[in-house]
Structures are given as C-alpha cells and as structure tokens.
TORSE-919477 format. One record per residue (C-alpha): x, y, z; residue number from 1. Coordinates in nm, 3 decimals, padded with zeros to 5 digits. Last residue first. Example, Ala and Ser with C-alpha at 12.3 -4.5 7.8 and 13.67 -1.06 7.14 Angstrom:
BEGIN
east;north;up;nr
01.367;-00.106;00.714;2;
01.230;-00.450;00.780;1;
//
This chain:
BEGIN
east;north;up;nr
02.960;-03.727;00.340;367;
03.303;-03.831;00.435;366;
03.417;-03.857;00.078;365;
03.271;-03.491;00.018;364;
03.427;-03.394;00.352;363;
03.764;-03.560;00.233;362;
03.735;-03.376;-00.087;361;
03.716;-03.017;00.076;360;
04.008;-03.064;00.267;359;
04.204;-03.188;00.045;358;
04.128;-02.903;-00.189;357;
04.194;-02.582;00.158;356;
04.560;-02.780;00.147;355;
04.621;-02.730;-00.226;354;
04.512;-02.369;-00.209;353;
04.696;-02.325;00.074;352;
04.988;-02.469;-00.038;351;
04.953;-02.332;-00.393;350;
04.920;-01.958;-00.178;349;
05.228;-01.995;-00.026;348;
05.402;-02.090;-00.302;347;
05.360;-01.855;-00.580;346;
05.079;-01.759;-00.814;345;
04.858;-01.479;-00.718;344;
04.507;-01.591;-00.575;343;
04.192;-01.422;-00.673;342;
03.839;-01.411;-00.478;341;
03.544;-01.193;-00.542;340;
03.228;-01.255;-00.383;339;
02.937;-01.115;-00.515;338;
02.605;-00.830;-00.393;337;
02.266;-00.913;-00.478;336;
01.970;-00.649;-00.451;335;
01.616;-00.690;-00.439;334;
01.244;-00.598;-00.467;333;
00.891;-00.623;-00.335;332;
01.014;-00.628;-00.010;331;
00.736;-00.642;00.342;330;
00.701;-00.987;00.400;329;
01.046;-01.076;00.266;328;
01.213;-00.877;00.526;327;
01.001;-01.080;00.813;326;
01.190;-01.414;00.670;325;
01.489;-01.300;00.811;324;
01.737;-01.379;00.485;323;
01.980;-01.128;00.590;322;
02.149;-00.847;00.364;321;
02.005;-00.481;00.353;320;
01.655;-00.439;00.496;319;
01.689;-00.100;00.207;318;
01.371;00.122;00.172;317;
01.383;00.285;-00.166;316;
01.289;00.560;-00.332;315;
01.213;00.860;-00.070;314;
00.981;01.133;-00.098;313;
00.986;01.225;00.255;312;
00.609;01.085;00.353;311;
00.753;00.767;00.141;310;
01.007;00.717;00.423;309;
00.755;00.797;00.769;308;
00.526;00.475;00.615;307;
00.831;00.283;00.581;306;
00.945;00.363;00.917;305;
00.551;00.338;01.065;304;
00.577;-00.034;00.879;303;
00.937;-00.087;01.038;302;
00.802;-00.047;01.387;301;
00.479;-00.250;01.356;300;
00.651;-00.538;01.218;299;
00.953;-00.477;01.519;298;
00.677;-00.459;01.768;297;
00.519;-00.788;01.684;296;
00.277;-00.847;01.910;295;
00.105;-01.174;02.023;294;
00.446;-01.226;02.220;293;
00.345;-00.943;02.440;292;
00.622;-00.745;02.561;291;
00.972;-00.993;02.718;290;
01.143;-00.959;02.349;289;
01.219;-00.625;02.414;288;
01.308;-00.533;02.025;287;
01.681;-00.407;01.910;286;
01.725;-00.367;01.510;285;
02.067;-00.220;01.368;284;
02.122;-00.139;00.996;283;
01.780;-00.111;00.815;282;
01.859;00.135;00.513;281;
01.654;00.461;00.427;280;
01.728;00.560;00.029;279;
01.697;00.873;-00.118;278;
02.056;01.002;-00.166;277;
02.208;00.824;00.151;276;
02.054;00.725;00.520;275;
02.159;00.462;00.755;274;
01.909;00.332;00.998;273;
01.950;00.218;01.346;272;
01.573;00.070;01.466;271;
01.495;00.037;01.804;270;
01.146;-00.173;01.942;269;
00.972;-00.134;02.298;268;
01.089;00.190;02.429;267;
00.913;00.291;02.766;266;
00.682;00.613;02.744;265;
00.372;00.508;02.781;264;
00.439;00.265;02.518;263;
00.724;00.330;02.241;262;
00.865;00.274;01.933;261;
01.179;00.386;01.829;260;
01.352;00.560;01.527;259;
01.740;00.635;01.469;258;
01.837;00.765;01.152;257;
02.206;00.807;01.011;256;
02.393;00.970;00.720;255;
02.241;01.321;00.701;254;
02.345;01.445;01.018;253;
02.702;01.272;00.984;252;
02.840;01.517;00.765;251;
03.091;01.630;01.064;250;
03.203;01.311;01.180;249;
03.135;01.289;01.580;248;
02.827;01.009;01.447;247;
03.103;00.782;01.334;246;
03.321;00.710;01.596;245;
03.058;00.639;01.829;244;
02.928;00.430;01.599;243;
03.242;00.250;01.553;242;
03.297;00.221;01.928;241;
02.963;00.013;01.981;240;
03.028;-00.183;01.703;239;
03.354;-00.262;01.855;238;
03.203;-00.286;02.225;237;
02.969;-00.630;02.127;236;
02.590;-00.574;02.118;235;
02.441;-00.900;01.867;234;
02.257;-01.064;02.186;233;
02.020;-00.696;02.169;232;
01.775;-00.577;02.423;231;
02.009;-00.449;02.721;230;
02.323;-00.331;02.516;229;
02.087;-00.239;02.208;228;
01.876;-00.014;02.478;227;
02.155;00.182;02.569;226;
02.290;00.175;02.180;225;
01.968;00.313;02.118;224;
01.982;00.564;02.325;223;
02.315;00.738;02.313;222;
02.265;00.703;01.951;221;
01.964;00.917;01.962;220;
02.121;01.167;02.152;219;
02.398;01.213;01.918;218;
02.104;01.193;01.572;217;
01.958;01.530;01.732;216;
02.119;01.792;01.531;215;
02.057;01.591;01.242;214;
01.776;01.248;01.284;213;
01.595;01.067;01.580;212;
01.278;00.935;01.485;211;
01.024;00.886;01.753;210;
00.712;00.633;01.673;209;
00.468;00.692;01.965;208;
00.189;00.456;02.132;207;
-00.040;00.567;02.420;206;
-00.155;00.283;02.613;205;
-00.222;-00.098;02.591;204;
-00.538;-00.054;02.367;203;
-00.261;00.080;02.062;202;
-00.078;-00.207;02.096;201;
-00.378;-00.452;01.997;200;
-00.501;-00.200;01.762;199;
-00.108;-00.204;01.545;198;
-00.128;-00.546;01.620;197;
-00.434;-00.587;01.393;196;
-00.312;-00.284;01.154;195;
-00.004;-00.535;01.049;194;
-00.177;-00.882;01.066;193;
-00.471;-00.728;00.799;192;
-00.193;-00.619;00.589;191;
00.036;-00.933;00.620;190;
-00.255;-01.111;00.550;189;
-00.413;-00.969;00.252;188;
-00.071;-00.962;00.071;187;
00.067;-00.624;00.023;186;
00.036;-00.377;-00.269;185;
-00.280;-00.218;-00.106;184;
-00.072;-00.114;00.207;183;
00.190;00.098;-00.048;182;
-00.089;00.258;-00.222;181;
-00.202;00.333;00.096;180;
00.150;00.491;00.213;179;
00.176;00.715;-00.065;178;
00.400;00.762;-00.392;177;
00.551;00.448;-00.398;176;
00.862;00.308;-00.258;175;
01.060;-00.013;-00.398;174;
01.075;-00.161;-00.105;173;
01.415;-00.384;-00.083;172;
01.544;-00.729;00.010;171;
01.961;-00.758;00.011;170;
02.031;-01.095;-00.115;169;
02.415;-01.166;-00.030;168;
02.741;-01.287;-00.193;167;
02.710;-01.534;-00.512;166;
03.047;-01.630;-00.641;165;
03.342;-01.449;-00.866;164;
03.705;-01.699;-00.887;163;
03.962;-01.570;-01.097;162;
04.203;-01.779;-01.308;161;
04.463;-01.610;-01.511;160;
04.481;-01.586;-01.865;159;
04.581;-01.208;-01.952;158;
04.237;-01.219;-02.123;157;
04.082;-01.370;-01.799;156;
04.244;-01.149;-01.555;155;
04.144;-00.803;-01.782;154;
03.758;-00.952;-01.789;153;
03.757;-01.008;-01.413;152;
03.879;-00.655;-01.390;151;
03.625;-00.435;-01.622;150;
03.335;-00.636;-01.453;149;
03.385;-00.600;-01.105;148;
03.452;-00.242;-01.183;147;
03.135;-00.193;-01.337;146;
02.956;-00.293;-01.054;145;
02.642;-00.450;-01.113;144;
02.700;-00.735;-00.841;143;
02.793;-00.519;-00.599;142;
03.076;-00.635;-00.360;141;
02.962;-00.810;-00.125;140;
03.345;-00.945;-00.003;139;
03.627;-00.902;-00.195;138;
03.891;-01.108;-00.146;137;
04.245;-01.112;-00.297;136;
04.568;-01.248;-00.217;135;
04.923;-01.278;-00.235;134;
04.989;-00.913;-00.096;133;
05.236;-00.672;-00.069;132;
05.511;-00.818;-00.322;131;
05.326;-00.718;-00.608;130;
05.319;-00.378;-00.597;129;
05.426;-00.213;-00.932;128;
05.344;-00.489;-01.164;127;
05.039;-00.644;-01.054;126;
04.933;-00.389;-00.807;125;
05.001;-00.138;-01.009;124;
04.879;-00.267;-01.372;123;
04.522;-00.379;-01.183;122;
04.478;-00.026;-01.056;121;
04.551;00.124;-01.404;120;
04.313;-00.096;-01.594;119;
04.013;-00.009;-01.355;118;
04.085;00.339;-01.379;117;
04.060;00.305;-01.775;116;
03.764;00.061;-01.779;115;
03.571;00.286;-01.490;114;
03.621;00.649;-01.672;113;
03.273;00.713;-01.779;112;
03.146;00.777;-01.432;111;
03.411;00.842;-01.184;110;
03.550;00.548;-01.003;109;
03.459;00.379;-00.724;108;
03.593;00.061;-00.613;107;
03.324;-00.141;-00.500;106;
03.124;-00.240;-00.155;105;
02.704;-00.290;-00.194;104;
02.681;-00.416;00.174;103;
02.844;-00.362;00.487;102;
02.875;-00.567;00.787;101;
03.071;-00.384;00.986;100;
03.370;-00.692;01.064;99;
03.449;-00.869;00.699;98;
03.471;-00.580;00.568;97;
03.410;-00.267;00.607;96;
03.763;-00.189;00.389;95;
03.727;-00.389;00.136;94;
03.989;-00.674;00.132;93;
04.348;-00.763;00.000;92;
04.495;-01.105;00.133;91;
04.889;-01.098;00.245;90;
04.881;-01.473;00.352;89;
05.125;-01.592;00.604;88;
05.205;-01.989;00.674;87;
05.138;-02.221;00.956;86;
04.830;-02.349;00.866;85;
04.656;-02.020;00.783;84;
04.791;-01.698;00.930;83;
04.671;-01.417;00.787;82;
04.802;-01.095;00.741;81;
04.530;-00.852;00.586;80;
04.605;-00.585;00.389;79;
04.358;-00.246;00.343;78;
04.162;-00.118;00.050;77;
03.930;00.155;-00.061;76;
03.991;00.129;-00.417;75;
03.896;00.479;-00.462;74;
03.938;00.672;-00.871;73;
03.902;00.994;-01.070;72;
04.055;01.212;-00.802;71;
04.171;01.565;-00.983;70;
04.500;01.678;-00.960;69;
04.630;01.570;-01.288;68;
04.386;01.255;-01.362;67;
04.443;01.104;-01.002;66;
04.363;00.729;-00.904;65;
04.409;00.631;-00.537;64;
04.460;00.377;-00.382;63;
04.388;00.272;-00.016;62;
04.625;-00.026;00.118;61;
04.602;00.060;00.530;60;
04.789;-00.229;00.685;59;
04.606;-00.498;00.895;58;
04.755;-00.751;01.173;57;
04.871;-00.465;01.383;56;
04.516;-00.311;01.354;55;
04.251;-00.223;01.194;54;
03.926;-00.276;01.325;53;
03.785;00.081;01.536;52;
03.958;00.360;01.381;51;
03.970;00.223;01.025;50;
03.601;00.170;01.066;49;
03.503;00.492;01.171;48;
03.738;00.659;00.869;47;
03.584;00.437;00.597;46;
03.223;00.499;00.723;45;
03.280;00.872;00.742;44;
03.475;00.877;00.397;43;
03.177;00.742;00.228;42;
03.185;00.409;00.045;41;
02.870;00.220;00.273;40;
02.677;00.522;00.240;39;
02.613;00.468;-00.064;38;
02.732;00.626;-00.433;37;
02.888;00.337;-00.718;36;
02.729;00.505;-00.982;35;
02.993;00.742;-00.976;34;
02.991;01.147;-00.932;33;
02.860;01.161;-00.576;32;
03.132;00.918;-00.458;31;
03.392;01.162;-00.586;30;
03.279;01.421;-00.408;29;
03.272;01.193;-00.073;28;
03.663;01.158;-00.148;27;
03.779;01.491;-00.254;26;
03.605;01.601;00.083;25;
03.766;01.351;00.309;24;
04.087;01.375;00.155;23;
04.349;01.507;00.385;22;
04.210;01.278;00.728;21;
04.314;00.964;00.520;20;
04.659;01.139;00.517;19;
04.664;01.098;00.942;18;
04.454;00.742;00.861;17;
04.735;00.595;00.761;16;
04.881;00.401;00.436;15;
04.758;00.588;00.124;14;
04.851;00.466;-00.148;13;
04.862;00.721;-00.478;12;
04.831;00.636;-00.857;11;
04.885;00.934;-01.144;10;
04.732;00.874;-01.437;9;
04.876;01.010;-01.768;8;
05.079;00.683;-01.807;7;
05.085;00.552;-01.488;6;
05.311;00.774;-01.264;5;
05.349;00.628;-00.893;4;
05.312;00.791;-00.599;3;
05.348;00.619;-00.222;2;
05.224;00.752;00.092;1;
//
C-alpha cells in the first residue's frame, strides 16, 4: 500500500487482495453514492475476479481517493504485462476485464466530486507513478460516465493524444407497470410466436419457471453451472471458479438470480442473472438444444423472467452486451459502453505503436 498527499486529497494503492479484504464496506457505500452504481463495481465482483484472473502477469493497481478519512473515489485498476513483439507493455485495465465480461465499468467517484477526483488520479499516475505502466485501456466503460469525460478533456488541454471508440450495445426493457401492457408494446409476431410456444410446451407436460434467489441462490448455482457444463460450449473452469467465488460473499443474496424452465421435472433452459438497485441483468444462458426445435425455450424463458421482473417493481431488464438478434426482439431500449485507449510517450510504446501502423496499412494495401 502506497499513500500519497494530493493537496487536501489523500491517494492510496492498494496492491493485494489481503487490504482489498479492509474495504469492502467503504467500498460498496461508496458505489451507492455515485451515479456510477452496478453490480459490475461492487466489491464482491472485484474480489471474485481478483481471485480467479490475476496473476503473475497482473499487479493489483486499485486507487483510492480519500477526503480525510472518508472514500470519495475507486479506480478499480490492475497492471497488465504484455508481451507484444518482443517488448513489455505495462497497460492499465478495469478490473473485470477483458476475462468476466462486464459491462458499464468506470471509476467511481462520489457525486459532485467527479472533476476534482478525476484531476487527482490523473496528477498521480502522471506525476507520481509513472514508471508503472506505459499504457492505458479501458474496456466498456460507460459512455455517460463523468469520469470518462473529466479525463479525456484534462489530456487534450495538456495536449496529448487520447484515443475514445465505440465499445458495446447493451439492449434493455424499459419495464412498465404490468406484464400486458408490456405484451401490447410488442410486435404482433413476436407476441403471437411467444404464447404459441408457450401452448406448444405447455401440451408436452407440466411446465414450471423456478427462480433461485437469497438463502437459496448456493443451490441454484450448483445447478445451473451443472447444467451450463452439459448444455453450454461457453463453460470453461475460470468462470466456473469465479462464481463460486462470488456467491460465498456475504451480500451476495441480493446480487444474483438463477431461474429455469422446466418439463416434468427436467430443466430445459438456465438463465444466470445479476441483480442491483432495480435492474435484472441476463449474464449466463444454457438451453438443451436437443428439445423441440419448433420451441424456443430460451424466448419462453426470458418472457416468464421479464414477466416475474415487473411483478417486483423493477425498471429495467438488462440482455447486457451481444448483438443476438433474440435481444432485439424483446428491447425497447439501450445502453453503449466506450473504449478508452492512451499511450504514454517513450519507446516502447512508439515501437508498438509504429509496428501495430504497418500493420494496419499493409492489410489496407492487401485488401
């Protein structure tokens, strides 16, 4: 851990998960205050995901922004060495990123501080830390983030270059207040396909939509990363471990939802959601691709999860990034996330940069 006074701010690194462990509640309070809150910044996901991806080729690089004792500011960071024709890079990235795939990343920083926070971070690691890294890519960050926009604005009046491009297209349903409503707002077709293969299932037995949530959400991991394993070409162990890892926190009951459908008592279709404030996001889909082709379980299954959502009250229903064209069936909103990438000047990076511009020109010539 490393402490640095920046005027009346104090800045803090945090370099292992052991003094990771000391702020989980100062952290998740935090989140609550800034309009940077999902479930993609809390401690929980930051803490599975340290567990399960870093390693000797990544260094913990979490700042921390104090205003006396209070936190005012998380750039949840770590270092990544690369190697890239022949040569090292130091890059900073989100933590969740590039393995997890999480959306809506940011530094957050309490509401009504974000220039001033934002400021401080970029005078460390410009002039207090910059022989740690060379690099710097954030990936999905949110495209409304205030952040984003109080530190592309301080590189380009200090003159520096600093590249920000389109990340991902995260569909959402805007909820209403009932179901019907919901239905109504639908094209003809998906609405008539939807209750058709909801009566086509429903004359091949008894049909049951089981949500898995609190007390219960351990047993419905078990489960659905049982049936992921068999159902799923996406299972790998890590995401498997970082689950695990993640459901023993101990606010975990109110960040995950597991729902299934199922006939005569076999499942058919998983869904892994995350849950935050009053949004229900689409993680993790498994479907047994062998049922009935003239089916589709996973429509079926995330219309009875929508359906279930608005019975709770809730605002939005998140598919999160993908462009499966499914998603767009059932959105009637969305959310884009950017890419942020910054190179410091020195020679390892000018190679690079030099050698990644060749490369790019003899495809275009090739092409």
């Amino acid at each position: 851990m490393h402490v640095k006074n920046m005027n009346r701010y104090n800045v803090i690194t945090v370099n292992s998960s052991t003094e990771l462990n000391n702020i989980s509640s100062a952290w998740n309070r935090l989140l609550l205050e800034t309009q940077s809150n999902n479930v993609f910044l809390r401690w929980e996901w930051a803490y599975a995901w340290i567990k399960t991806y870093i390693n000797n080729n990544r260094k913990l690089f979490i700042i921390l922004v104090y205003d006396n004792t209070e936190l005012i500011g998380v750039a949840p960071w770590y270092i990544n060495q690369l190697r890239n024709k022949g040569l090292t890079i130091k890059q900073i990235e989100f933590l969740g990123s590039p393995e997890g795939a999480a959306d809506y990343l940011d530094v957050f920083i309490k509401k009504g501080k974000e220039k001033e926070v934002t400021n401080c971070i970029y005078n460390y690691i410009m002039n207090e830390a910059p022989s740690l890294w060379d690099s710097i890519k954030l990936r999905d960050i949110s495209s409304n983030s205030l952040f984003l926009l109080h530190l592309s604005n301080k590189i380009k009046q200090e003159g520096k270059y600093i590249e920000i491009s389109n990340g991902s297209y995260c569909p959402i349903v805007s909820l209403p207040e009932n179901y019907e409503g919901y239905l109504s707002s639908l094209s003809s077709n998906r609405r008539e396909q939807f209750r058709r293969h909801q009566r086509l299932l429903e004359r091949e037995g008894i049909v049951e939509h089981l949500s898995f949530q609190h007390s219960d959400i351990e047993n419905g991991l078990k489960q659905f990363l049982d049936f992921y394993k068999e159902k799923s070409s996406y299972y790998n162990a890590s995401i498997d471990n970082f689950l695990k890892i993640m459901v023993m926190q101990k606010d975990i009951d109110n960040l995950m939802q597991i729902d299934f459908l199922t006939l005569n008592n076999q499942k058919l279709a998983g869904l892994l959601h995350l849950t935050n404030n009053s949004s229900l996001s689409m993680y993790l889909m498994a479907t047994d691709k062998t049922f009935n082709p003239k089916i589709s379980i996973g429509n079926i299954l995330v219309g009875l999860c929508i359906k279930n959502a608005i019975e709770k009250n809730l605002a939005v229903y998140d598919f999160l990034k993908g462009d499966e064209a499914y998603k767009f069936h059932w959105a009637n909103d969305g959310k884009t996330t950017s890419h942020l990438m910054f190179y410091k000047k020195n020679i390892r990076t000018l190679i690079i940069i030099l050698l990644d511009y060749i490369k790019n020109v003899t495809k275009f010539i090739i092409r």
